[in-house]
N, C-alpha and C positions, 0 to 999 in steps of 0.2 A: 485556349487556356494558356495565354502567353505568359511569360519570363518576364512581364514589362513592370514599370515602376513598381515599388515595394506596396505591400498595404505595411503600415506600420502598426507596431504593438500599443494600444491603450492598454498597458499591464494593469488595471483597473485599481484602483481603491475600490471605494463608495460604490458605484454602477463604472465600468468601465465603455469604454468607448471606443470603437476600433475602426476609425477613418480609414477607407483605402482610397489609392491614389492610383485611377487607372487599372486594378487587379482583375483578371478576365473572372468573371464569374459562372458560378456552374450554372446551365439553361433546366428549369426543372420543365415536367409536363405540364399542360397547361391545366388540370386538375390536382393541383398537388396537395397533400395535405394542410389543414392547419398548421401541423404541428412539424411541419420542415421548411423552411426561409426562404422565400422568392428573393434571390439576389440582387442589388443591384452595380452595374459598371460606369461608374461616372468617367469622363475622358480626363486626361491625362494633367491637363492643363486645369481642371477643375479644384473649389475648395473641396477637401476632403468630403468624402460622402459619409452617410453613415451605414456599419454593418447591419441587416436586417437577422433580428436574434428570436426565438421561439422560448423564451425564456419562460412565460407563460401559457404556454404552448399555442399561441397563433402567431402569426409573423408581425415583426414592430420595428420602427427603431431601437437600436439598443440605447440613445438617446430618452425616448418614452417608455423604460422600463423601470419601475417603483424596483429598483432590487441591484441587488451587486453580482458583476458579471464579471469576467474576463473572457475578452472574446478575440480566437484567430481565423482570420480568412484563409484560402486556402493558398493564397500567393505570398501568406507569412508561416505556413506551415512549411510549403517548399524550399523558403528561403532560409530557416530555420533547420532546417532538416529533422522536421517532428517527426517521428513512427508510434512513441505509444507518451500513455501516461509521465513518467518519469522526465520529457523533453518538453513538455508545456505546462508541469507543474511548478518549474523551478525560474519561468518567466512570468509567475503567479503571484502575487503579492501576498500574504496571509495563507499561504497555500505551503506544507511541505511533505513529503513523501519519504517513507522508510520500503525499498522493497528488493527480495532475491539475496536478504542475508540470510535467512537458515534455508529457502529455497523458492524456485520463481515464482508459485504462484501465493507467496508469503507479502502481502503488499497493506500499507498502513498508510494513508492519507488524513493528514490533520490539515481541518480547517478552522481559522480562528481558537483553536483551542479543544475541540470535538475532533477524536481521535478515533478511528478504527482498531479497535481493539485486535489482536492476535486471536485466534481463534472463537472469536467470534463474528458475528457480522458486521460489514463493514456499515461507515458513517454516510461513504457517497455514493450516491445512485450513479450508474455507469449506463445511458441510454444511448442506443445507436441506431440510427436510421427510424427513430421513433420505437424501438422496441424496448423497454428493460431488460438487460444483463441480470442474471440471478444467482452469477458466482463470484467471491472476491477473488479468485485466482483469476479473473477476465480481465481486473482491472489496468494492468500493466502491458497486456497482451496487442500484439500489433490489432489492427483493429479494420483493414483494410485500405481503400485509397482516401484517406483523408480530406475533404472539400470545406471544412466548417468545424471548429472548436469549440464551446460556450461551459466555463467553470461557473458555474450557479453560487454564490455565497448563503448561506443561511438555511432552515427547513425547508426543503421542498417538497415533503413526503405528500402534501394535498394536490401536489400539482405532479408530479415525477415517479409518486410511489414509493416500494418499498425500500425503506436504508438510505430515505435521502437526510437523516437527520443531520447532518454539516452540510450538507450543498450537496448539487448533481453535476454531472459531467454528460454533458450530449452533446453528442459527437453526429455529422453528415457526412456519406460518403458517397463517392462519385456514383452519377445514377447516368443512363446509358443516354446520346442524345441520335440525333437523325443521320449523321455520320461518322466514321470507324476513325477512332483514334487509339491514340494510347502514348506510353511512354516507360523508360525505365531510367535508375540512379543508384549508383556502386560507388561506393567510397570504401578505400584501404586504407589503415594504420597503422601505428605501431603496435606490438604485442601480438601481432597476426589479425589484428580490429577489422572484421568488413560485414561491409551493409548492402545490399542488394534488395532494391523493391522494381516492383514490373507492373503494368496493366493492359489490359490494351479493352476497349469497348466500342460496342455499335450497334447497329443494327442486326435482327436477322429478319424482320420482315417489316413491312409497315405499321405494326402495333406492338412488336414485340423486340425487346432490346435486351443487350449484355453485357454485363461486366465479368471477367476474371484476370485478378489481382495475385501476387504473391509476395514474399519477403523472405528474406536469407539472414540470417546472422549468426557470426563466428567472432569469438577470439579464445587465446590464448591465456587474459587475466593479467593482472599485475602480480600474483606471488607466486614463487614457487616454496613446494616443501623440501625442507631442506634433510630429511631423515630418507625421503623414497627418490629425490632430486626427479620430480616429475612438477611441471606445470598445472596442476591438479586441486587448485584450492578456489579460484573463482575461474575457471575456464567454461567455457559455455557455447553450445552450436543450439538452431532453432532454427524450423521454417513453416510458415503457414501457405495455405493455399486455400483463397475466398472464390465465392462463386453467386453472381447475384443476378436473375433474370424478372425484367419486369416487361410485364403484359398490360396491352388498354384493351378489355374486352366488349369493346362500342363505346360509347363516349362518355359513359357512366360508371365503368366499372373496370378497375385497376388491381391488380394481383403483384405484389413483390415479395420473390422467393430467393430468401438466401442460406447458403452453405459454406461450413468451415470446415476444415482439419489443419490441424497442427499439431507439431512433434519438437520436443526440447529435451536436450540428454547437457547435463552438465556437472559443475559439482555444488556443494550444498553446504550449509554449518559451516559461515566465512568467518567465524569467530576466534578472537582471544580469551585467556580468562583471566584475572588481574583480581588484586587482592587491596582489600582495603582496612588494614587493622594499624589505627594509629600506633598501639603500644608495640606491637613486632615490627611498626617501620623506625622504632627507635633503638632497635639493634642493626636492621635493615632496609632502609628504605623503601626496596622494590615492594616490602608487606606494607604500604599507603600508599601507592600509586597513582600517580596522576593520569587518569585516560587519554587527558590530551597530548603526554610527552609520550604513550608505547609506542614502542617500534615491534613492527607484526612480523611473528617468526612463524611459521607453520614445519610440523616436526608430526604428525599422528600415522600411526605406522596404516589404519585403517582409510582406504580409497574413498570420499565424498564422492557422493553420487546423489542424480536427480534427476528422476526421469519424469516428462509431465506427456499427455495427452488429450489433445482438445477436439472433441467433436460437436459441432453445432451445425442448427438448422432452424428457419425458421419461414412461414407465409402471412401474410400482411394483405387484407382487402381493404381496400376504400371505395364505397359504392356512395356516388354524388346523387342526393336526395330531391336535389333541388334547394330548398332550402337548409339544407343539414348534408352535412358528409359522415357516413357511417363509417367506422374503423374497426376492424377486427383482427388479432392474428395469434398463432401461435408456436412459442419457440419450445426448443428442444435444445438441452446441455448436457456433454456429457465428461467432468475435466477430471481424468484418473493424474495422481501425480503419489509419486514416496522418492522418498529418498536414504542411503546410508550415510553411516557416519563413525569415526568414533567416538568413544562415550568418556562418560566425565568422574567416574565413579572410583579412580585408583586411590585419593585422597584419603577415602572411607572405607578401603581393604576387604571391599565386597569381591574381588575375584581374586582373593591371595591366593585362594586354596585352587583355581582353576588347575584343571588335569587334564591332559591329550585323552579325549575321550575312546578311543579307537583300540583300547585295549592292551596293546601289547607292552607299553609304555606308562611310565607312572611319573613324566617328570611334569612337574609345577611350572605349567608356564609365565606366571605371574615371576616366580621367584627366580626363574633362568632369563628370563627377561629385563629385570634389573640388571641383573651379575653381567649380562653382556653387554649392558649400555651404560655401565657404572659411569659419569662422567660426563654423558654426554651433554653438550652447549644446548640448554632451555632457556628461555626467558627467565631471568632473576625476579621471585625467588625461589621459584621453581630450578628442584636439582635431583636427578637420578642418583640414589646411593646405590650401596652396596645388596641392601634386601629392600623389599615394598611395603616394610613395614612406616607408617608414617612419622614425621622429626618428632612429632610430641612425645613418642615413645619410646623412639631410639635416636636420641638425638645424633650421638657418633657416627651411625653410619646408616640409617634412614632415608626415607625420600620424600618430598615436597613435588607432588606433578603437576600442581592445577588442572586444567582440562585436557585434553587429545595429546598426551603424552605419545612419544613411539614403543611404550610398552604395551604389553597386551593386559594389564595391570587395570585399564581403562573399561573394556570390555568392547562392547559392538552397540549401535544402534540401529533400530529400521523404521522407520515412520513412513503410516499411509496417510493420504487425505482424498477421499473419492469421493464427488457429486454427480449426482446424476439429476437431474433435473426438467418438471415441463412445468408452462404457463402459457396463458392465455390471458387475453383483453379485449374488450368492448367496450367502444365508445362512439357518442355521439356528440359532435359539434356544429355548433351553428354557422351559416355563412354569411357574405355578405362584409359590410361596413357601417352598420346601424350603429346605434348610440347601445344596445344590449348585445353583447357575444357571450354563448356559454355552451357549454361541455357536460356532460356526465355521463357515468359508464361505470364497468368492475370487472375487477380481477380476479383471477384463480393463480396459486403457485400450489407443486407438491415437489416435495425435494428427499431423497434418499441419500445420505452421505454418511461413509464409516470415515472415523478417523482412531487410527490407530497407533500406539509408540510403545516400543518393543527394544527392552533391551539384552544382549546375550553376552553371554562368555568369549570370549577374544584366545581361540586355540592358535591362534596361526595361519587359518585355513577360511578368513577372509568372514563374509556375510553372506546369510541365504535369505533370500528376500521372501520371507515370509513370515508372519504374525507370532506364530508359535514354532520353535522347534523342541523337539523332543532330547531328553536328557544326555541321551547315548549318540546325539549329532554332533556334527562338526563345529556347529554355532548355537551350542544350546540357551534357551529365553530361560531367562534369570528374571523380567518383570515385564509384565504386559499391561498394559492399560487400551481398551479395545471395547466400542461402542458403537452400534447403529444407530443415527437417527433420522427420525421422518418427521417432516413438518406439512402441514396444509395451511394455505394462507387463502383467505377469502376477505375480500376488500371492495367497497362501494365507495363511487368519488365525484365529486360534481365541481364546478366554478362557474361563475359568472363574473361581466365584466361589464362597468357600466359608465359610458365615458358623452358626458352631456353635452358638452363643446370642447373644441381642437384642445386648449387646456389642461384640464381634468378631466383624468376618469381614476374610478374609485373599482375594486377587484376584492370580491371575495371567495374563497378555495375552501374545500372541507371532504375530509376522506375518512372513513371507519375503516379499520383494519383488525383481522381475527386469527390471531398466529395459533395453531394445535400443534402443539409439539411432544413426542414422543421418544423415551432413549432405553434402549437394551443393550445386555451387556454381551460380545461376544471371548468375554474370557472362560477359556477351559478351567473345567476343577484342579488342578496341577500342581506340582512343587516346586519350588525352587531348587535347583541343584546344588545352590552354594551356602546360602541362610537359610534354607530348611522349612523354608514357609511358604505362604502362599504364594501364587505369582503374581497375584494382583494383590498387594498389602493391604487393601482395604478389606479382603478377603475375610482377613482375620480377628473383624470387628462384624463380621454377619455377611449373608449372600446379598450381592449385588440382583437385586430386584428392578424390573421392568418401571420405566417414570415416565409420568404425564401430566402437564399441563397446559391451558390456554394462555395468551396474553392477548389482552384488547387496549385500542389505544386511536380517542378521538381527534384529527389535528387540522386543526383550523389554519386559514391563512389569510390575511386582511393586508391589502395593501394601495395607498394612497399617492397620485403626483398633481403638481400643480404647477404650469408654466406660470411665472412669476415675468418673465421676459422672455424675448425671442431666444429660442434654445440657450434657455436656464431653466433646469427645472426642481421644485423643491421634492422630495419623495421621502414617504415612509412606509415601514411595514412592521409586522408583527405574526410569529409563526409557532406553530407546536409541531416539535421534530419526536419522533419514537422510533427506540431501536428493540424486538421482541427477544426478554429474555432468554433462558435456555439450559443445558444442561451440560458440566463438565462432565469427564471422564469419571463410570462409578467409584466410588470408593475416595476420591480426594480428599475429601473433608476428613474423614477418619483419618486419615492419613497424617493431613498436617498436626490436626490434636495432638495425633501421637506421638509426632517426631520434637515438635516443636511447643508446644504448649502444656505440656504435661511433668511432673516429679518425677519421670524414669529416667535413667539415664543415657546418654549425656541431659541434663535439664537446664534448659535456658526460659523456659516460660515468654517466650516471643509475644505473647497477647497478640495474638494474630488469628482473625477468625475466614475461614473460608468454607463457602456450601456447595453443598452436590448443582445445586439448581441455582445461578444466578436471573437477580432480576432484571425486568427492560428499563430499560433508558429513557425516560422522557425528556425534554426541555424546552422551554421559553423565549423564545429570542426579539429582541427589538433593537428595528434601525431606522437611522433617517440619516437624510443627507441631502448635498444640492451637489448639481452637476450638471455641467455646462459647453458651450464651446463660445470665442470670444478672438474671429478671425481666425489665424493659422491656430492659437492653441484651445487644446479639449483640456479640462480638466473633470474632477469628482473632490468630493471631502464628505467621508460617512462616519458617526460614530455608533457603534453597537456595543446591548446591554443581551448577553446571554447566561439565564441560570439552568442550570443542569440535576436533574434529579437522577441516583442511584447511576450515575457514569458509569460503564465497563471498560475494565480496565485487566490486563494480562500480567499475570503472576509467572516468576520461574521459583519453583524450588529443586535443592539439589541436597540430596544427606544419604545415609548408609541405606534408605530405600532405593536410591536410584534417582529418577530427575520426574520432575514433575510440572506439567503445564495445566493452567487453571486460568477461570475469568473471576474475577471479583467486582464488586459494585464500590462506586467512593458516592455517600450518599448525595452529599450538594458538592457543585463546582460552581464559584460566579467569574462570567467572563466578560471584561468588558475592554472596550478597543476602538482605535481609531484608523481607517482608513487614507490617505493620498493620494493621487493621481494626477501630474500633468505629462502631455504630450505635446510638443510643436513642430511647426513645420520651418525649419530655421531660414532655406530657400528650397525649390521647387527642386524635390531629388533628394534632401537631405532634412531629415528628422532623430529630433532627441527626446528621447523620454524617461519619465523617471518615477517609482510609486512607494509608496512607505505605510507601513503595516504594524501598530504596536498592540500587543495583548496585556492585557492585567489578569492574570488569572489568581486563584485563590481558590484552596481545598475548605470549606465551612465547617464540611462534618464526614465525616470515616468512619463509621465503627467497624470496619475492617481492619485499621490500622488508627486508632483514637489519637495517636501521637500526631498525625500528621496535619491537623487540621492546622491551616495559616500555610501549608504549603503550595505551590503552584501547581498549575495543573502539568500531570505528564504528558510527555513529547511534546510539547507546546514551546516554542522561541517565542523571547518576550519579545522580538521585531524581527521581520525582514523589510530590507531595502533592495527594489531593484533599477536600475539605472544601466541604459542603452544608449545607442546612437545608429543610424542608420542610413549609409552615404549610399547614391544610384547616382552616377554622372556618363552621360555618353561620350565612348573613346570615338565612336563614327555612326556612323547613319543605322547601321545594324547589329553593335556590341557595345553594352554596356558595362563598364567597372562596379562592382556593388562591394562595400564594404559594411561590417557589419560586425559591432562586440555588444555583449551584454554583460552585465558584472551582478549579481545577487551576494547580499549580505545575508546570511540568517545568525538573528541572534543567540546569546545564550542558552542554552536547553536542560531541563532535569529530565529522566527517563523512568521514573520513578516518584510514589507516593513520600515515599521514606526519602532525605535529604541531609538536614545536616543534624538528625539527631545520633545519637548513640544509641548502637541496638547493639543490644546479645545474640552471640553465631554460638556455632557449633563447636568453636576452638573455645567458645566463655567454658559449653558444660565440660568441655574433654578436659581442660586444662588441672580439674583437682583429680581426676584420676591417670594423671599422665606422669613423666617424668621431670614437667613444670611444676609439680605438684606445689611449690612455695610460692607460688606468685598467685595473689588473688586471682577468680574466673573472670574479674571484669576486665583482665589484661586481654582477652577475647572478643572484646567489643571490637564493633565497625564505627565508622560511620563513613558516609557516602559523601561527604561535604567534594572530595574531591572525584564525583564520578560524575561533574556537570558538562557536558560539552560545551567547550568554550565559543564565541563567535566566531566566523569564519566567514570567508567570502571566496568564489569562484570568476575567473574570466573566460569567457568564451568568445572568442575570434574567429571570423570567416574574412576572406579575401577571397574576391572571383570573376570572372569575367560570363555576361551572360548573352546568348543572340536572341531570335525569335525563337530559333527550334533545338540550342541546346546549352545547357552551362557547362562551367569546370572552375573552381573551387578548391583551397588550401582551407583548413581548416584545426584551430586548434581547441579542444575542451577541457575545461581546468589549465589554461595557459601557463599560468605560474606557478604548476603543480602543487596545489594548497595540500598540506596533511589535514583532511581532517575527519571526524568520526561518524559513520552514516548509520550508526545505531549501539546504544549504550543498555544492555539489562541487567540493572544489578537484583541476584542474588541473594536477599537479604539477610535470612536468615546463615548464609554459607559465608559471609565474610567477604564478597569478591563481587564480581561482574564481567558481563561476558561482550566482549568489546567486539564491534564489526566496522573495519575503515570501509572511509568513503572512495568512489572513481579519484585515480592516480590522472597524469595529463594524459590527454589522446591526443595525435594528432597525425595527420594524410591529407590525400588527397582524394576530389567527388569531382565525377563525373555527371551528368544526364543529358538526357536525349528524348526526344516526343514528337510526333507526329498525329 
């Protein structure tokens, strides 16, 4: 597995295409599945070869694949210094990633415009070593020794399975060969930045091989908080340990067993919160803020924290039939994670009245907590007064916190998110190279996951990691929202593939799937210590009762190419993606009504409807395109038409309840978009490439939010561009120079349904019963026009010297330190948004070594 000439990136459009030039390729057994890539190593001196992709789950050219890929070898993974998701998303053209802003396994991949919703299931299937991943906390997760990349574009749910409604991501990882290798690579930088991966594998007998891999990673974070002057607001340490042993048990029948654990303690909630009310930023500015000019102070007197836990396991048979290879395996997940936080709640004078519960003492820590920080330097226009009573009220000498003030004014957060999880599959596919290939087989999942958010009173005396505490604690729960659910998925899936001569073949997929989902509530009957009500406010509109429904959802897959000339090929397809509804946290629905769409006061009638039960996600997608190679250069050019039914999409609310997380549905989304791709080889050693990605999206129909229709779709950039260069020149007979930048543009972004309308907050209803009392309520309107991330572009630089058995490597990430935002949620009903920046520059130095 040498360091030798680069495979270079076909960042794909349309179907991409990933030439390697000389890249040592992984040796599989000589029974391997369909559905893992017999590599091939063309020499050195060779035209580019093409990578063999399982796109359709048997091995092809990625050349002969009707569908949009991007795809890396593993000598562009090395060179690249991929470890997980986040490092080969962003050399992805139509591809971008939100993940590790409220905490690590918090991960959002949008493709072409199909977004994994926040709390609910994600858009892309995450397959590894041919097995599906069954948790979105996996998706970011180091993934072990990486040999083979492939980002799937469009539905793959008939061919990939569950949640592949935007594309899948499958991933190969080093399998053991007939002699003991291995190797390891540590890079340090600044902010205390290090990375450390290991392997080593081989034999332990003559049918039986191993792999065990690991990873280290630590830093420090780019902010510190300026009220506890600790490094504590994105610092982060993590390390896994994989373990994979495969067996030939006679010459028919092959066993792969693999095992995880990992462990990640860091911090959590990397948020600002930012106010957007045109008529108060005409006394003040900072109240219409521009997201893309804040500068991030961190001040919350409460420690973020984030503790994650991954244990997996999984067995894998392939017993060769002769004509058919049998597949069977089944995995095991187990990814506990919570995190603290402070909370957002001073604004709303929900813990004025808090009190040292401990008895002997009666003082207000809300209100000694102001008095001692009267003054202190927040982000404008947030300003500690003199009491926590808020400005509408008292104007003189009042306070303005926005979010994670260092008062205890704010109160505490705790949120769980626990899955546990098994599945299983069987399949059968046919062998050989006949003009008919196919497959069919079925799944089982069952999944147990609570997720819980818990927020409490802020005495001084820190957080106690647990769901409920009691009134006379230290940290007593003030609002709980807290539910079990269980899902069974049962799914039956077939394709066939049918290719008449070298030219054409014609492919079609088709998968039933049968989601049972189930949600209990586990909130205690209990009071609130401070508003005197329920703990769970939906409480107060009826008991939270036990919920159950099914989703079913048929999705076909049809796809067409046609060599038109020697490797040009024209190709289309057409696919039905589904993502299975499900259920928020009980009690939400009432909840909003109440706060927000109701004559009580404060009353802003938000016409905002949200339900206990969201529905699944269907959509439609169609593509075509041609793609080719034409001497040194590959190219692609694809346009795609995708409609979207009942989207999911992630809500934040914030008001005198406390905070509130929720899915809601936007009924149609139409997305349509064009693809680029070319790569060349400029001379032997040196390639440039370049890919371009633009989306049209458009909101049809809302009745979530009616206003919004004609808006774009969320988290969606109307383009990304990405453009490379990739120099390898030999300094002598056994060290080569390799240089190496990539630059990615992503375009403009909305993060939200709501844009540049004017909506009524919470400041419209307070304002006639306030001390503004003469200024109309609509002087409380928002609007969001300015909470769009702007475009922005990143460079990434590597310089290094490489031998046969080891590199070393300067390196720098975000070169020219770009400011820019890696995730925007506005608030809407609150007036504001809750801002999270993107990676600041890195840069150090990388070692490796292999044997």
């Amino acid at each position: 597995m040498g360091y030798r000439t680069a495979a270079f990136l076909m960042s794909s459009a349309a179907c991409v295409l990933l030439p390697i030039t000389g890249a040592s390729a992984q040796t599989l057994p000589a029974q391997a599945s369909p559905a893992e890539p017999a590599a091939t190593a063309p020499d050195p001196g060779d035209i580019p070869g093409d990578i063999i992709v399982t796109a359709r789950r048997v091995n092809e050219s990625a050349l002969d694949v009707p569908a949009s890929i991007t795809a890396f070898s593993g000598d562009m993974i090395a060179k690249a210094s991929i470890t997980r998701a986040a490092d080969f998303v962003k050399l992805t053209p139509g591809v971008t990633i939100v993940s590790s802003t409220a905490e690590a396994g918090d991960t959002q991949i949008n493709i072409r415009g199909i977004n994994g919703a926040r709390d609910a299931e994600s858009s892309v299937a995450l397959v590894v070593d041919g097995i599906l991943k069954t948790n979105t906390a996996a998706l970011n997760q180091n993934q072990g020794t990486m040999r083979q990349i492939e980002v799937l574009k469009g539905p793959q749910g008939a061919l990939y399975g569950r949640n592949a409604a935007a594309g899948a991501i499958v991933v190969q990882t080093l399998k053991p060969s007939d002699h003991f290798e291995g190797g390891a690579t540590a890079s340090y930088g600044n902010n205390n930045t290090a990375l450390a991966t290991g392997y080593i594998a081989g034999p332990l007998s003559e049918s039986v091989g191993f792999v065990v891999s690991g990873d280290y990673r630590t830093t420090d974070g780019f902010y510190r908080n300026s009220f506890t002057n600790t490094k504590n607001v994105d610092n982060q340490e993590s390390w896994n340990v994989n373990g994979r042993i495969i067996a030939k048990l006679g010459s028919a029948t092959t066993i792969d067993a693999k095992a995880k654990y990992g462990q990640l303690n860091g911090a959590s909630i990397n948020f600002n919160s930012a106010f957007q009310l045109p008529s108060f930023g005409l006394v003040n500015p900072a109240f219409n803020e521009d997201v893309n000019q804040h500068r991030f102070n961190y001040y919350g007197n409460i420690k973020p924290t984030n503790t994650q836990r991954t244990i997996e396991g999984s067995v894998k048979l392939e017993q060769d039939l002769g004509g058919a290879v049998l597949t069977a395996y089944g995995l095991y997940s187990n990814i506990e994670n919570n995190l603290t936080a402070d909370g957002t709640s001073a604004d709303f004078a929900r813990y004025i009245s808090t009190v040292d519960p401990r008895g002997a003492r009666t003082v207000n820590a809300c209100f000694a907590s102001t008095a001692a920080l009267t003054g202190f330097p927040v982000n404008q226009p947030a300003n500690i007064g003199a009491i926590p009573v808020p400005f509408l009220f008292a104007p003189a000498n009042g306070s303005t916190f926005g979010a994670y003030s260092p008062t205890t004014c704010d109160g505490t957060q705790y949120q769980v998110r626990n899955q546990e999880d098994f599945s299983g599959e069987i399949r059968l596919a046919s062998k050989g190279s006949g003009p008919i290939l196919w497959q069919f087989g079925g799944y089982y999942l069952h999944i147990n996951r609570t997720v819980g958010v818990s927020l409490g009173g802020d005495t001084g005396n820190g957080v106690i990691k647990q769901l409920y505490n009691a009134p006379d604690s230290l940290n007593p729960t003030s609002q709980l929202f807290a539910d079990r659910f269980r899902t069974n998925v049962y799914a039956a899936f077939g394709s066939t593939e049918f290719k008449p001569t070298d030219a054409i073949d014609l492919s079609v997929a088709l998968r039933y799937d049968v989601e049972e989902r189930h949600a209990n509530s586990l909130v205690p009957t209990a009071r609130d210590p401070f508003t005197g009500g329920p703990i769970n406010p939906g409480q107060a509109f009826g008991p939270l009762t036990d919920k159950s429904a099914t989703f079913r959802q048929l999705q076909p897959k049809l796809s067409a190419r046609w060599e038109i000339a020697a490797r040009t090929n024209l190709f289309a397809n057409w696919g039905v993606g589904f993502k299975s509804g499900g259920f928020n946290n009980q009690g939400s629905a009432a909840i909003v009504n109440a706060n927000f769409n109701s004559n009580t006061i404060p009353a802003i009638n938000a016409n905002v409807s949200i339900n206990d039960q969201y529905r699944k996600e269907r959509s439609s997608a169609y593509e075509a395109g041609i793609k080719g190679r034409v001497g040194p250069v590959s190219y692609s050019l694809a346009g795609y038409y995708t409609q979207v039914r009942d989207m999911q999409f992630f809500e934040f609310f914030v008001g005198s309840f406390g905070l509130l997380r929720v899915v809601s549905n936007i009924d149609r989304v139409d997305l349509k978009g064009v693809e680029a791709n070319v790569d060349a080889r400029i001379v032997k050693g040196w390639n440039v490439y370049g890919a371009f990605n633009y989306t049209d999206s458009e909101i049809k129909k809302n009745s979530s939010r009616p206003y919004t229709v004609g808006n774009k779709s969320p988290y969606t950039p109307d383009y990304t561009i990405n453009l490379g260069s990739q120099m390898q020149a030999p300094l002598s007979s056994r060290v080569n120079l390799l240089f190496k930048a990539d630059y990615r543009v992503t375009g403009p972004t909305w993060f939200h349904t709501v844009q540049d309308q004017p909506r009524p907050t919470l400041f419209s209803g307070l304002i006639p019963i306030s001390a503004l009392n003469t200024l109309p309520a609509s002087f409380g309107d928002a609007n969001y026009v300015k909470a769009k991330r702007r475009a922005f572009g990143v460079l990434d630089l590597r310089l290094g010297l490489e031998g046969k058995a080891w590199k070393a490597s300067i390196y720098a990430n975000n070169f020219l330190d770009e400011r820019y935002l890696n995730e925007v949620i506005p608030a809407i009903e609150f007036g504001g948004s809750f801002l999270s920046p993107g990676d600041r520059r890195v840069y150090g130095l990388e070692l490796g070594y292999k044997f």
